[in-house]
Every structure is written in structure tokens, then in C-alpha cells.
C-alpha positions in Angstrom: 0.0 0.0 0.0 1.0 3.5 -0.8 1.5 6.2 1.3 -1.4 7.8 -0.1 -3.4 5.1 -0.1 -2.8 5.1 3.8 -3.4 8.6 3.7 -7.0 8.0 1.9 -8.1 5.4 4.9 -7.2 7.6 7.6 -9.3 10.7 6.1 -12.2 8.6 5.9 -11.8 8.1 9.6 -10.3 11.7 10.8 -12.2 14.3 9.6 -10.7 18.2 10.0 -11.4 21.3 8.3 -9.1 22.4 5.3 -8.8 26.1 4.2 -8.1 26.1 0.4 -7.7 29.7 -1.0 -8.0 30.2 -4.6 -10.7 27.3 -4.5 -12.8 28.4 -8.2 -9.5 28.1 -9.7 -8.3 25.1 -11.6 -6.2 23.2 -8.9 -8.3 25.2 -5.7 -11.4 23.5 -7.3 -9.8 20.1 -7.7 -8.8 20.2 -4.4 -11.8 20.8 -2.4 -13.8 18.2 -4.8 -11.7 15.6 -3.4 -11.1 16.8 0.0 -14.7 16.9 0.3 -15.2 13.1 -1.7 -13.1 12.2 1.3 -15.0 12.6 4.1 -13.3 16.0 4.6 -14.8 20.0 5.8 -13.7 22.6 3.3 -13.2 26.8 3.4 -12.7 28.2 0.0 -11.5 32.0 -0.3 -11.4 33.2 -3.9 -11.6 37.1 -5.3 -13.0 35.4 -8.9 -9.6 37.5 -10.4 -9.1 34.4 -12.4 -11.5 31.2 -10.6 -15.1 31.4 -11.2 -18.1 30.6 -9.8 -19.3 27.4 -12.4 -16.1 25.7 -11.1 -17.6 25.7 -7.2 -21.1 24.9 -8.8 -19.6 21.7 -10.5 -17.3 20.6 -7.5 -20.8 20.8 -5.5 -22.6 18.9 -7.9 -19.8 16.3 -8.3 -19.5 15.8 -4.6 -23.3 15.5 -3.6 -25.7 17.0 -1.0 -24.3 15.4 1.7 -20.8 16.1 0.8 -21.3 19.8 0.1 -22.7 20.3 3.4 -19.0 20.0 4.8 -18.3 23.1 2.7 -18.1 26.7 3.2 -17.4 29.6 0.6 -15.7 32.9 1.3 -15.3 35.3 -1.7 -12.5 38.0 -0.6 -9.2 38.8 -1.7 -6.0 37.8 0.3 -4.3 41.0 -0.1 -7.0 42.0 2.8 -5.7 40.3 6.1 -9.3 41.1 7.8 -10.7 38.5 5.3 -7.3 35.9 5.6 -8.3 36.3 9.3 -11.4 35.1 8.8 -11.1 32.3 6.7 -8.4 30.6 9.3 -11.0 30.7 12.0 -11.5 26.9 13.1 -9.1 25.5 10.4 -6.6 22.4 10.9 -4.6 22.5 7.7 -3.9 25.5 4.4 -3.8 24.7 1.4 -2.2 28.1 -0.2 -3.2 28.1 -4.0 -4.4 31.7 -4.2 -1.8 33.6 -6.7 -1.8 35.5 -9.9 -0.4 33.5 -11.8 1.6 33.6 -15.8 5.0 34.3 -15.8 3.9 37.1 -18.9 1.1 38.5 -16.4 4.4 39.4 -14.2 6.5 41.0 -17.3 3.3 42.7 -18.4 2.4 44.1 -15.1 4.3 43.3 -11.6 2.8 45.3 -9.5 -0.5 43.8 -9.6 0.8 40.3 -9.3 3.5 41.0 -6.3 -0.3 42.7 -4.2 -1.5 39.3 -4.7 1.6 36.8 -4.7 3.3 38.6 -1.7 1.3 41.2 0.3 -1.4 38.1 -0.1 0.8 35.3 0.8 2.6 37.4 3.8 -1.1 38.0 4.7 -2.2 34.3 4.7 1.1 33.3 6.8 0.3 35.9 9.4 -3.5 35.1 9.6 -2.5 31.3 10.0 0.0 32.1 12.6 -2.3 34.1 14.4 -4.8 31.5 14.6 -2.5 28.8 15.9 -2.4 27.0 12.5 0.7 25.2 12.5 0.4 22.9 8.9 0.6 25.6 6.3 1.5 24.2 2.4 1.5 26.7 -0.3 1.9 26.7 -4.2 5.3 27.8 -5.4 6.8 27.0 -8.8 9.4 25.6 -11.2 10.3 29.1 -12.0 12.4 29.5 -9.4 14.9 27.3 -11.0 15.6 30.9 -13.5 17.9 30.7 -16.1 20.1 26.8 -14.1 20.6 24.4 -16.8 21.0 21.4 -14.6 18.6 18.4 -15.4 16.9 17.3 -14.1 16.1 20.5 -11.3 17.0 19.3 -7.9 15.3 21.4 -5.0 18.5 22.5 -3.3 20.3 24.5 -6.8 18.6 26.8 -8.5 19.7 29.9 -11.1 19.5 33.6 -11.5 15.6 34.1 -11.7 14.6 35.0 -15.1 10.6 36.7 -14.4 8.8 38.8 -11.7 6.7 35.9 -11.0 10.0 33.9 -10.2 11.2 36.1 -7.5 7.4 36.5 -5.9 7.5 32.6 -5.8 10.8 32.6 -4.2 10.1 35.3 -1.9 7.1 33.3 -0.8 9.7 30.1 0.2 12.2 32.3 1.7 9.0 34.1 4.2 7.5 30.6 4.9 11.0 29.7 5.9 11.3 32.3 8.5 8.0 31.6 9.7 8.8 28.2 10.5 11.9 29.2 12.2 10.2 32.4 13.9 6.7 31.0 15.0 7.2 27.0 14.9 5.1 26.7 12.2 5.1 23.3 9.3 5.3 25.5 6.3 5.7 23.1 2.8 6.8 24.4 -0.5 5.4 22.8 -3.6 6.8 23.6 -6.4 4.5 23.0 -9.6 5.9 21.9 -12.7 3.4 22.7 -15.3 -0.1 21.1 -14.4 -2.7 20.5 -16.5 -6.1 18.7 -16.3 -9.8 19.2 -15.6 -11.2 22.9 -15.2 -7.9 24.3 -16.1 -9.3 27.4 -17.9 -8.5 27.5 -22.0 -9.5 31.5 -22.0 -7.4 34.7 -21.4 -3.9 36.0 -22.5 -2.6 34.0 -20.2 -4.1 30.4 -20.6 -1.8 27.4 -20.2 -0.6 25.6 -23.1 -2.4 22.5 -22.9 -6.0 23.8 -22.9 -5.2 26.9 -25.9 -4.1 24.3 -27.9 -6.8 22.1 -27.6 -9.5 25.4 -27.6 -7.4 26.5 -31.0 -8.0 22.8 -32.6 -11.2 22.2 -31.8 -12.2 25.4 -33.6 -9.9 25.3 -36.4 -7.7 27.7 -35.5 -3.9 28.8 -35.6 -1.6 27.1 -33.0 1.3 28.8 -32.4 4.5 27.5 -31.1 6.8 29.7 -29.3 10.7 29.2 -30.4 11.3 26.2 -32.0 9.3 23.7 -30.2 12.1 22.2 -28.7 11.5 23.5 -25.8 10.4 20.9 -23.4 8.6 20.8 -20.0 7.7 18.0 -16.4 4.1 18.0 -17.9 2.4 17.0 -14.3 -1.3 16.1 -14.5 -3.9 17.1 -11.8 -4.0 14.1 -9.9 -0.3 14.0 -9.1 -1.1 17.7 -7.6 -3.7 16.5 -5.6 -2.0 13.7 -4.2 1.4 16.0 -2.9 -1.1 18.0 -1.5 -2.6 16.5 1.0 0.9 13.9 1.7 2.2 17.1 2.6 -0.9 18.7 4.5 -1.0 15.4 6.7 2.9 14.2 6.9 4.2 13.8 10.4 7.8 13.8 8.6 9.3 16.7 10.5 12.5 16.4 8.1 9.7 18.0 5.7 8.5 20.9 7.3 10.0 24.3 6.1 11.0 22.8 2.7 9.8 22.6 -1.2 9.5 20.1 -3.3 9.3 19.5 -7.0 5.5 18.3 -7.7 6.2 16.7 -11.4 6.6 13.0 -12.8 10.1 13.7 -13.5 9.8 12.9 -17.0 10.3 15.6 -20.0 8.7 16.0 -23.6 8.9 19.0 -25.9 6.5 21.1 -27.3 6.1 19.4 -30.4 5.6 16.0 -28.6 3.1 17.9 -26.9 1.4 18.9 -29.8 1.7 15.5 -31.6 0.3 14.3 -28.4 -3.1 16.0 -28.3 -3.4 15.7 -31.8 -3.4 12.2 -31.6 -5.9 11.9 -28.6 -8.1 14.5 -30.1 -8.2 12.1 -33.6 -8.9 9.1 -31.3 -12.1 10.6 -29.9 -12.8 13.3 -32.8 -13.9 11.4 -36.5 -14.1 14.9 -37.9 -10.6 16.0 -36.2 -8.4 17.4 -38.7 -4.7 17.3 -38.4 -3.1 21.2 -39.0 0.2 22.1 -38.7 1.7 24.8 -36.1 3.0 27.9 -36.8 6.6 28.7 -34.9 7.2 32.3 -33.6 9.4 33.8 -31.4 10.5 32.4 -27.8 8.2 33.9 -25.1 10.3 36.4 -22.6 10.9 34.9 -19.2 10.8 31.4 -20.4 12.9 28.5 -19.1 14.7 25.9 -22.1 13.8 23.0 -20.7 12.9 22.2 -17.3 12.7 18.6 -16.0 12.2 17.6 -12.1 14.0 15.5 -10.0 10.9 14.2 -7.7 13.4 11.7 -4.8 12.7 14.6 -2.2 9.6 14.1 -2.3 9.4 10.4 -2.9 11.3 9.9 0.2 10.3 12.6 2.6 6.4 12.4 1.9 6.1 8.8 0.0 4.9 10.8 -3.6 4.3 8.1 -6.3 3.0 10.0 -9.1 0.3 8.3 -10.6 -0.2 9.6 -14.1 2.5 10.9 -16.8 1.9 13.3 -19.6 0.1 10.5 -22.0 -2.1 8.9 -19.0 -3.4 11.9 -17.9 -4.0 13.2 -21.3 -6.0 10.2 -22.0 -8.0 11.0 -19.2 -8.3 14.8 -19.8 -9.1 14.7 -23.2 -12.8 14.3 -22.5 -12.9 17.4 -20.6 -11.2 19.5 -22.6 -13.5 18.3 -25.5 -16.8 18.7 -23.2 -15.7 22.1 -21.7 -14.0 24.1 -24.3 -16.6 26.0 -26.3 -16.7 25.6 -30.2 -17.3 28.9 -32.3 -20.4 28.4 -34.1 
């Protein structure tokens, strides 16, 4: 048996109350739908800056009466300590996914992002401090790993940051450090190597690649590749997320408390595997799928080469086993994307 198979017996037999910030967003929402599958009380906080409201409607429907009942909603923003306050009252564990996110969003406008990915994170870690919350795990990122060339990225050597969104998501390991040597507190760094799966949101400037390349076929438009599509990424689906998550909201590993750890499969494809990828999923379940090819443009500012995670630390610390790579949890996404992402008329 897995660690998190262990993990999923004792939550059907422990229940405790969960804070998960940034809930109608597309890991927030997944999340909570689980959390609350499992036998688990819930507190979202979300501003709607970039989660919406059909994403709580269709956890709530997924979970059940019964289930939703074990969940309460709190729309505020966590650059506003009154409302971080108030969403740690009676909580056991955080789960800090609240952030604006998009390396571009930080290029394009930093100020913005650093009111929500630092005064909003400093926020949370005072409000949970305050309440006597001790198990505090928060979203960081691959970014951090800037312009190091080393693969695959182990947690302890990264490079010279390369985005605005980097150093926020730095910034936010180096406080969480100080609060766990200032205030006792079990602060966990996960650092996300680029998720994808259901409810991850196709729409925006600054939409993921997985989900604007699927919205772009399935309406016969251009797909553009940035650089040369060499470029490769740890493509880490959903349920791998999910499952670090709550290993590291219920660990009694002290070893792990005020570190971070790469949340991938520790595999690599590039971009134009990628694209062949979805292509080929998107024919299996499409008749009337047409093949197209990409158009190549520049390389996106701020971007990393190639980035590719080294996932021991976790595996040995927490007991991660990730259970789906890029082509499983496509397989399983596909029918999402398909079902979700509007087609132009």
C-alpha cells in the first residue's frame, strides 16, 4: 500500500477542516472536490480574479448534498488580512493556491501580481500564525529554478531568476521559511511543474498551453508555437497535484516541514511532442478532427529551455508516487477538454 493510499483510509476516519484559497480556480477546485469526496470540511477564499463561480457549482454537484454540506465559501481577496483572518478561524490545515499566476502577467504588469503573490501570501502566513495553525502548504513554482541548466532541477540549486513571477514565488519560500523558524510553524513548499487537467481554464492571454491548444484545434484555429518547439517541460497532471497536496498537509515527517519540493513526474517531452500528443488523442475521440500544422514564432520572454524535475525529495520525505504521466493523464483529460471548451459556431 501507498503512502497515499494510507493517507486516503485515515481521512475517511479523521475528519478536520481544510482552508483552500484560490478554491474556483483550476487546482483550488480540484482540491476541495476531493477533500470533500473524502470525508473532509472545506473553506474556500477566492476574489473570482481568475476562478469562477461554475467551477464551485460543478465541484458541488460532483460531490453530492451530503458532501457539500462539509463546505463553506468565502469570496475575498487575500491582499485583505481582515478576510485571511477570517477564513483561518477553526481551520486544521492550508492549502495556499491563491496567486496570480503567468510568468507574462508578471513581465506585463508586476505590480499587480507581487499585491496578490506577496502582500497576499505574507497575509495568509500571518492570519494562519495568528490562529494557531501550524500545517501551512502553499503553491510555489518551477520558476524559481531561473535561467540553471541542470537536469533534471534538484530542490537544493537553483539559477539567476529570469521573471517577476520567479522572485514572488521565491520570496514566498524564503518568508514561509522564517516563519517556520520564527513561530514554529510546518510550512511546505510545492513547487508545480506545469499542471494540466480538468477545469484548467483555456480562456485569457494568459491560458496554459495545454487547454489553448486544444480550444485553438477544436475550432480550427492557428496554433502557435513559441521558439522552436524544442523547448520541453515535467508535464504533471492534476492528480499528481492532488495527491502531494494532502501527503504534505497530513505528513508527520518533521525532516519536511519548512521545505519545497518538485511536484512533477520527473519525466520531459517537448513542445512538439506535446502537440503530436493532443493531436493524436483529439483524432482518437474526434472522427471529424483534422490534423493542422503549427505555426513557430518567437521564444516567449521569461521562459525556461527546458525544465525537467528531479521528484526523490519528495518520494522519500512524503512517500509521492505519481500516478499519471503526460500521455495517461491526457487520456484522461481529453474528454474534458473536449466537453468544456466552447466551439465557435
Amino acid at each position: 500500500m501507498t503512502a497515499f493510499e494510507t493517507l486516503l483510509e485515515i481521512l475517511q476516519q479523521e475528519q478536520k477542516t481544510w482552508l483552500v484559497t484560490g478554491n474556483a480556480g483550476f487546482i483550488g477546485s480540484n482540491l476541495v472536490e476531493f477533500l470533500l469526496l473524502h470525508n473532509q470540511k472545506v473553506v474556500g477564499l477566492d476574489n473570482f480574479s481568475t476562478g469562477y463561480q461554475h467551477n464551485i457549482d460543478n465541484v458541488l454537484a460532483c460531490v453530492g448534498d451530503r458532501a457539500a454540506e462539509n463546505f463553506v465559501f468565502i469570496q475575498g481577496d487575500i491582499a485583505d488580512l481582515k478576510i485571511c483572518q477570517q477564513a483561518c478561524e477553526g481551520v486544521d490545515i492550508i492549502l495556499h493556491q491563491a496567486a496570480l499566476g503567468s510568468v507574462p502577467r508578471s513581465i506585463a504588469d508586476p505590480v499587480t501580481s507581487n499585491r496578490s503573490n506577496i502582500t497576499g501570501f505574507l497575509n495568509m502566513l500571518t492570519a494562519a500564525k495568528d490562529a494557531g495553525i501550524k500545517r501551512f502548504v502553499y503553491a510555489s513554482s518551477s520558476s524559481v529554478y531561473g535561467d540553471s541548466t541542470e537536469l533534471p532541477k534538484v530542490e537544493e540549486r537553483t539559477g539567476k531568476l529570469l521573471s517577476p513571477y520567479a522572485a514572488m514565488k521565491m520570496t514566498n519560500e524564503l518568508y514561509a521559511g522564517v516563519f517556520a523558524r520564527t513561530y514554529g510553524m510546518e510550512t511546505i513548499g510545492l513547487r508545480y511543474f506545469n499542471v494540466f487537467g480538468r477545469r484548467q481554464d483555456p480562456d485569457g492571454a494568459y491560458a496554459a498551453v495545454i487547454p489553448k491548444w486544444i480550444s485553438a484545434l477544436l475550432n480550427d484555429d492557428v496554433v502557435y508555437i513559441n521558439g522552436d518547439g524544442e523547448t520541453s517541460r515535467d508535464f504533471t497532471y492534476i492528480d499528481n497535484v492532488i495527491q502531494m497536496n494532502l501527503l504534505a498537509g497530513m505528513t508527520t515527517n518533521t525532516r519536511a516541514f519548512s521545505e519545497a519540493f518538485n511536484v512533477a513526474v520527473g519525466g520531459r517531452n517537448t513542445l512538439n511532442e506535446l502537440y503530436v500528443t493532443i493531436s493524436n488523442e483529439l483524432a482518437k475521440h474526434l472522427a471529424e478532427f483534422q490534423r493542422k500544422e503549427p505555426i513557430y514564432r518567437d521564444f516567449r520572454e521569461g521562459d525556461i529551455r527546458h525544465s525537467n524535475a528531479n521528484i526523490s525529495k519528495a518520494e522519500h520525505l512524503v512517500g509521492y508516487k505519481p500516478t499519471h504521466d503526460i500521455y495517461r493523464g491526457m487520456e484522461e483529460a481529453i474528454e474534458w477538454y473536449i466537453d468544456n471548451i466552447a466551439v465557435k459556431s
